[in-house]
NUSE-556259 format. One record per residue (C-alpha): residue in one letter; x, y, z. Coordinates in nm, 2 decimals, padded with zeros to 4 digits. Example, Ala and Ser with C-alpha at 12.3 -4.5 7.8 and 13.67 -1.06 7.14 Angstrom:
<nodes>
NODE_resn_east_north_up
NODE_a_01.23_-00.45_00.78 .
NODE_s_01.37_-00.11_00.71 .
</nodes>
This chain:
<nodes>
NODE_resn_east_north_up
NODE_x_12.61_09.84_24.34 .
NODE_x_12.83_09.88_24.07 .
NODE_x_12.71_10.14_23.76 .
NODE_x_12.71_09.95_23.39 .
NODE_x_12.97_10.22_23.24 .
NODE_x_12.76_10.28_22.93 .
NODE_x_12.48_10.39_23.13 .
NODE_x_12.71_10.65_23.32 .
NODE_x_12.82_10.78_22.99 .
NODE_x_12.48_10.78_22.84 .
NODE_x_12.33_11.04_23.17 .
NODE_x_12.69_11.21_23.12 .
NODE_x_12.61_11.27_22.75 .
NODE_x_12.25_11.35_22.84 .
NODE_x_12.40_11.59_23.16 .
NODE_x_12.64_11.78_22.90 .
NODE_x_12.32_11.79_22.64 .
NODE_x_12.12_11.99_22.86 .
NODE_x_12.38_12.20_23.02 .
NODE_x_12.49_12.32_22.67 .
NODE_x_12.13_12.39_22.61 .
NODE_x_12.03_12.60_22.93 .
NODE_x_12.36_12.79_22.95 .
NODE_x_12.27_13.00_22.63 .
NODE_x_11.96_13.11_22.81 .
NODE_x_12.15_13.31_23.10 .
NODE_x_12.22_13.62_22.88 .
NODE_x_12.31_13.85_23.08 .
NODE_x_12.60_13.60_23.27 .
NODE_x_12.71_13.55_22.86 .
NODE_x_12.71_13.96_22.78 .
NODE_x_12.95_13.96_23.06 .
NODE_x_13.21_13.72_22.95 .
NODE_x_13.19_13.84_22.62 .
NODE_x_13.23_14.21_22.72 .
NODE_x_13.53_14.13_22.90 .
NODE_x_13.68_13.94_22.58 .
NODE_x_13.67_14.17_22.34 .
NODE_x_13.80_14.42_22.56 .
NODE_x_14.07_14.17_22.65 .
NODE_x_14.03_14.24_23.03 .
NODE_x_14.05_13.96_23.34 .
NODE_x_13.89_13.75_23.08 .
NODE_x_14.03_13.43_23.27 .
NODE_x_13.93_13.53_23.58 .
NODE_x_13.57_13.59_23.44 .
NODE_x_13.56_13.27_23.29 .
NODE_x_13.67_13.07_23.61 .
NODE_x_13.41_13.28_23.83 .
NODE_x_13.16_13.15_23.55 .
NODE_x_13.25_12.86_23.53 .
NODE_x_13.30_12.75_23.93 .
NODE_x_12.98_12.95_24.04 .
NODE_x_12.78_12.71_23.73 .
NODE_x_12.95_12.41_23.92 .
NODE_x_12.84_12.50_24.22 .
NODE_x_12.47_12.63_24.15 .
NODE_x_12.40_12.24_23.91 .
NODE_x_12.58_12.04_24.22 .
NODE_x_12.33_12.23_24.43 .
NODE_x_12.08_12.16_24.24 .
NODE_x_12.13_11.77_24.15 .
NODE_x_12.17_11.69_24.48 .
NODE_x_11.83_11.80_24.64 .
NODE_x_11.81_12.22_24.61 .
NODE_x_11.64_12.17_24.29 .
NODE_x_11.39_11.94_24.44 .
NODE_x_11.35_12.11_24.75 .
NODE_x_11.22_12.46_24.53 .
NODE_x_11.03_12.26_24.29 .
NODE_x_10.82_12.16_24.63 .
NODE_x_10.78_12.48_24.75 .
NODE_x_10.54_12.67_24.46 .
NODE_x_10.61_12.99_24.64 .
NODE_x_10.95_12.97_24.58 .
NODE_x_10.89_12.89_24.25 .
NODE_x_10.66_13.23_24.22 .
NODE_x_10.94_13.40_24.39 .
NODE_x_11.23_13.33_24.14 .
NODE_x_10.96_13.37_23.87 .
NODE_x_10.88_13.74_23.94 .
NODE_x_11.23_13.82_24.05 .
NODE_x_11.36_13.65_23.79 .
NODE_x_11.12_13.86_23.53 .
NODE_x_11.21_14.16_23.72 .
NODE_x_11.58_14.19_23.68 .
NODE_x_11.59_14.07_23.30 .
NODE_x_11.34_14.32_23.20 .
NODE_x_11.54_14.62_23.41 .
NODE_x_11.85_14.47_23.22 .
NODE_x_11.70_14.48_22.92 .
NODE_x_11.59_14.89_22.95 .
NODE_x_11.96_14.93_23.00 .
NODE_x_12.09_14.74_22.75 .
NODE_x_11.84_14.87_22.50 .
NODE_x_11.94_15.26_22.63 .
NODE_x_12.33_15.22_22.55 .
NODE_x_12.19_15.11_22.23 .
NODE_x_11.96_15.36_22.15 .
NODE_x_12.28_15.61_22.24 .
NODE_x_12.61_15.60_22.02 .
NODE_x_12.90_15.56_22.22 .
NODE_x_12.69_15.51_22.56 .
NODE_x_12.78_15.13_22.59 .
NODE_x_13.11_14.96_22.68 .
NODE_x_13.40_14.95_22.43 .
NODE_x_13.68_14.78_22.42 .
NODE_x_13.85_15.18_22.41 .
NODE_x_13.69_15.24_22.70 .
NODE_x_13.84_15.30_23.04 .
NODE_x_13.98_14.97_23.21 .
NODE_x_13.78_14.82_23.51 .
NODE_x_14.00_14.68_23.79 .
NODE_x_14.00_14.31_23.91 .
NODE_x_13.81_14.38_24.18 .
NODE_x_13.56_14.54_24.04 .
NODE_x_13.51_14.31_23.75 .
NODE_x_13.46_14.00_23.98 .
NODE_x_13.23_14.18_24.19 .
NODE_x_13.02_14.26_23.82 .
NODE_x_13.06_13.88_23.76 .
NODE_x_12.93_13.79_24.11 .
NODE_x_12.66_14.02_24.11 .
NODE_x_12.51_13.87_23.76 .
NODE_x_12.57_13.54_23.85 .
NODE_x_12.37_13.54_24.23 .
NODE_x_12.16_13.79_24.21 .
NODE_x_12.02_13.69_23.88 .
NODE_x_11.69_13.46_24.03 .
NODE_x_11.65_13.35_23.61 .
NODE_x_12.04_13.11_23.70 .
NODE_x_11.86_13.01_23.99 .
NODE_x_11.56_12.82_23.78 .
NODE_x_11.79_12.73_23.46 .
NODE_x_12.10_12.59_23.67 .
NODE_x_11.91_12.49_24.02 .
NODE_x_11.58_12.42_23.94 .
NODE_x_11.54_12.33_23.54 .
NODE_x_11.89_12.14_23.54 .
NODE_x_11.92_12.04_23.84 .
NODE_x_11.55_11.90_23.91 .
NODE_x_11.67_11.69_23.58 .
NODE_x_12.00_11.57_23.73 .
NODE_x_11.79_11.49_24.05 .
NODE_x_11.61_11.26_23.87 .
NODE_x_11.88_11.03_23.80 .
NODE_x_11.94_10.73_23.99 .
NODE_x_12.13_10.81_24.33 .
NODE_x_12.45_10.62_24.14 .
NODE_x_12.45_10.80_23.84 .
NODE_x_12.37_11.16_23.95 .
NODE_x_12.74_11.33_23.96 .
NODE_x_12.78_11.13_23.63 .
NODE_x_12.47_11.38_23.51 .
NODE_x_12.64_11.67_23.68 .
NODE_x_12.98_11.62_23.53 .
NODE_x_12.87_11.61_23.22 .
NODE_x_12.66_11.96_23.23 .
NODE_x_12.94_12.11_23.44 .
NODE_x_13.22_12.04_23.13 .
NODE_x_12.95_12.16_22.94 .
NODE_x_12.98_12.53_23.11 .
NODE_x_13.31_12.48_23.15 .
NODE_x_13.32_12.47_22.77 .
NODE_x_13.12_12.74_22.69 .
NODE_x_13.24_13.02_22.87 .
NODE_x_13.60_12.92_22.80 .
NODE_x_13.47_12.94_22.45 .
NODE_x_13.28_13.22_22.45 .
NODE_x_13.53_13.47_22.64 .
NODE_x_13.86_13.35_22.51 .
NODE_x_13.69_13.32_22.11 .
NODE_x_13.58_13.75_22.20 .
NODE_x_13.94_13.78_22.26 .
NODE_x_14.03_13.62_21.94 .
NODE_x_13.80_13.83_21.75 .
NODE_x_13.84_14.13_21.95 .
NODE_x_14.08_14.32_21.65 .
NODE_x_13.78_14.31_21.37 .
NODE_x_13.51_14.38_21.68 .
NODE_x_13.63_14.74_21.78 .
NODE_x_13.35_14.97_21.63 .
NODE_x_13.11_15.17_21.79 .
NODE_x_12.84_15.00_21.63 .
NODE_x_12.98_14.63_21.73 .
NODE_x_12.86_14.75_22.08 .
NODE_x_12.54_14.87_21.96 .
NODE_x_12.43_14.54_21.80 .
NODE_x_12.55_14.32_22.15 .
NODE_x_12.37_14.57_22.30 .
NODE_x_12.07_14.55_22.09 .
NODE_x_12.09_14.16_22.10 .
NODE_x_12.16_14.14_22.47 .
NODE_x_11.80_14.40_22.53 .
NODE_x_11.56_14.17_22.32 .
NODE_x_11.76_13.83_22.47 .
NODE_x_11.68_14.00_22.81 .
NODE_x_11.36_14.11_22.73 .
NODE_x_11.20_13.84_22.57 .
NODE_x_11.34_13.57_22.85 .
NODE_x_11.18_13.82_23.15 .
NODE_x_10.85_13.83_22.93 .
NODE_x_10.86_13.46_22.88 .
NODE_x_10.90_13.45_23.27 .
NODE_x_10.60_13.64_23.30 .
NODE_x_10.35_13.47_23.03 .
NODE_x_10.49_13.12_23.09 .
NODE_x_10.50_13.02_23.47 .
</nodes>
């Protein structure tokens, strides 16, 4: 059965709506890319790690792994306290380079290879559980909803959505790289990055 266009554009609008909304929740995936901007290193490759692993985790998601974990409520607990788990130990060590001068990453700093980057990149993108309920679960129990014929309408949408914001996000770091050199610039990301950390694994904890 054919889909009335409008109402493919409407769940598009409503998939890109959402998507923009829940990616500024994974902090830790954002610290990232905007590390690697303003210190002007493999920021593309970041960005397309980002940006494929988001398409991925919401197609997932959209088309019956979302469903399948809201089912299960020990999944759910699982990704919950996991999920809390890693944000708060993030948090500690984002809050201790901030604590210290000089103890975080700089732009001045020592470069970081490909390999090694992507493998940072990788590492905050699937073994993060707190992607797994934004992208899978939250977005993707959403997208699941959808009629059969206008789910990878909702899925496009949130995907150029992420596509949008990390290109944004880590490409606009490299643009504003010269004014962010300071020690203290890291020190405030840091600082932000702790209580954004901190307050989503609390959240996790107090809000199931």
């Amino acid at each position: 059965m054919h889909t009335p266009p409008a109402t493919a554009a409407a769940v598009f609008a409503q998939g890109w709506a959402m998507g923009a909304g829940l990616i500024l929740a994974i902090g830790a995936q954002n610290a990232l890319v905007l590390r690697q901007g303003l210190r002007r290193e493999h920021v593309g490759a970041v960005v397309a790690v980002c940006t494929l692993s988001d398409w991925l985790l919401i197609a997932l998601g959209v088309f019956g792994l979302g469903a399948l974990i809201q089912a299960r409520p020990w999944l759910l607990d699982a990704f919950r306290f996991g999920g809390a788990a890693f944000l708060l130990g993030y948090a500690l060590l984002a809050a201790r380079r901030a604590w210290r001068p000089m103890a975080g990453l700089q732009a001045a700093g020592s470069a970081s290879s490909l390999g090694a980057t992507l493998s940072a990149t990788l590492a905050l993108t699937y073994l993060n559980p707190h992607v797994y309920l934004d992208t899978v679960v939250l977005l993707g129990g959403l997208g699941a909803r959808q009629p059969a014929g206008l789910r990878a309408a909702f899925a496009a949408g949130a995907g150029l959505a992420s596509a949008m914001w990390f290109g944004l996000l880590g490409f606009g770091a490299v643009a504003a790289a010269p004014w962010l050199q300071g020690g203290n610039t890291w020190r405030v990301i840091d600082a932000l990055v702790a209580l954004l950390m901190g307050g989503l694994g609390l959240q996790l904890l107090l809000q199931p």
